[in-house]
N, C-alpha and C positions, 0 to 999 in steps of 0.2 A: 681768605680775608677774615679773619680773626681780630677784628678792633672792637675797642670798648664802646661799647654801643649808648646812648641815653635818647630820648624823647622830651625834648622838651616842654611846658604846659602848653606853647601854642598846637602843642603835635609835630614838631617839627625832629626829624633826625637825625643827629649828632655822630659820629664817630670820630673815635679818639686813637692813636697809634702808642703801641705799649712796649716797642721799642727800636732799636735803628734802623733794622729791616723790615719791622712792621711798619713803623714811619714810609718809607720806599713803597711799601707795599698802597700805604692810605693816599700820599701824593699822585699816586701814577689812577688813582681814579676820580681826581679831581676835576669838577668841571671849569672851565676860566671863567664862570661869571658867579661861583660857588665861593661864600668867604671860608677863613683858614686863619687859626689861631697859632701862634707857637712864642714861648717866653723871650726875653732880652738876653737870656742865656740860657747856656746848652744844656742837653738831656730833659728836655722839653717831651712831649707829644705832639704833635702835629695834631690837630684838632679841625675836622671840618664840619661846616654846617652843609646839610643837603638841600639841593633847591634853595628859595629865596628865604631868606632869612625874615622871621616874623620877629613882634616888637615883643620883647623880652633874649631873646633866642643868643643873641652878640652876649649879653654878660652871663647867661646861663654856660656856654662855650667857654669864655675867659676861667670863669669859675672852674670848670672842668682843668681846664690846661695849668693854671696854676696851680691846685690841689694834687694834678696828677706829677708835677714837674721835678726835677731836684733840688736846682734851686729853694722849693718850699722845705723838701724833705731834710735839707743842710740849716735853712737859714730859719725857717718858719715865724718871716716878715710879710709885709707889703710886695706883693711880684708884679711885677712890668711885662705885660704880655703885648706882642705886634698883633696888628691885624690887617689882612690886607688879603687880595683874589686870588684863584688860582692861573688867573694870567700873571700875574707878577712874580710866580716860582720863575726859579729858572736849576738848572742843573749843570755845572762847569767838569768836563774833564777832571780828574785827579783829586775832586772831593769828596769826603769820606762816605760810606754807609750811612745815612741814615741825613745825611749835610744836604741842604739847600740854600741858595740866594735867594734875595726878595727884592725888587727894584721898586717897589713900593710900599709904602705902612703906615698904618696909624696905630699910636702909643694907646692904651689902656692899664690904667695902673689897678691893679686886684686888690683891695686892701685886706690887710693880715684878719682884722674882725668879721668880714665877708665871707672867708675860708674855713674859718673856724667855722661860725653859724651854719656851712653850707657842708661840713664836716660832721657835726652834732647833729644835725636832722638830718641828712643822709641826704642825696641830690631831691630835687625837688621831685624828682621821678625814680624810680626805680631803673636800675640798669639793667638794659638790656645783655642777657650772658649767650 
């Protein structure tokens, strides 16, 4: 398990999936009451908070999944990232490497000035490598 690792100020532990098998890899250790980031579009990260998520920790995540995304690296806009449990994955027959369903989500818009600023200082923590 090889994912991008962060800490965020409250102490809390982040991992990120860095790409479609790694994605596979971060889902299948999720726990269902654990939240999970991933963009409005593909070639995302899969992004999980570990344990309960403390107050800051949801847009330190978003931030992560959006600056890590394609979507930013194509458009380098405003990105629209889901959020929602790891009860709500689900995995169908026939879909691709790194692909999952969500039966549930909440919208979080990332703004472009957000990314940048969290770009130029570098995560608020250092990565874990």
């Amino acid at each position: 398990m090889n994912f991008r690792k962060f800490i965020s100020n409250a102490g809390t532990e982040i991992l990120a999936g860095k790409s479609a098998s790694n994605n596979e890899e971060l889902v299948s250790q999720i726990e269902k009451s654990e939240i999970v980031l991933h963009t409005d579009r593909p070639g995302s990260p899969f992004v999980n908070i570990k344990g309960k998520a403390k107050w800051g920790d949801v847009k330190f995540a978003a931030l992560i999944c959006a600056r890590y995304s394609q979507d930013w690296r194509d458009n380098k806009n405003d990105i629209l990232v889901h959020k929602f449990k790891g009860s709500d994955i689900y995995k169908r027959k026939g879909m691709k490497l790194g692909t999952f369903g969500v039966s549930k989500m909440k919208n979080i818009k990332v703004k472009k000035g957000d990314i940048l600023k969290f770009i130029e200082n570098g995560t608020s923590t250092t990565p874990i490598r």
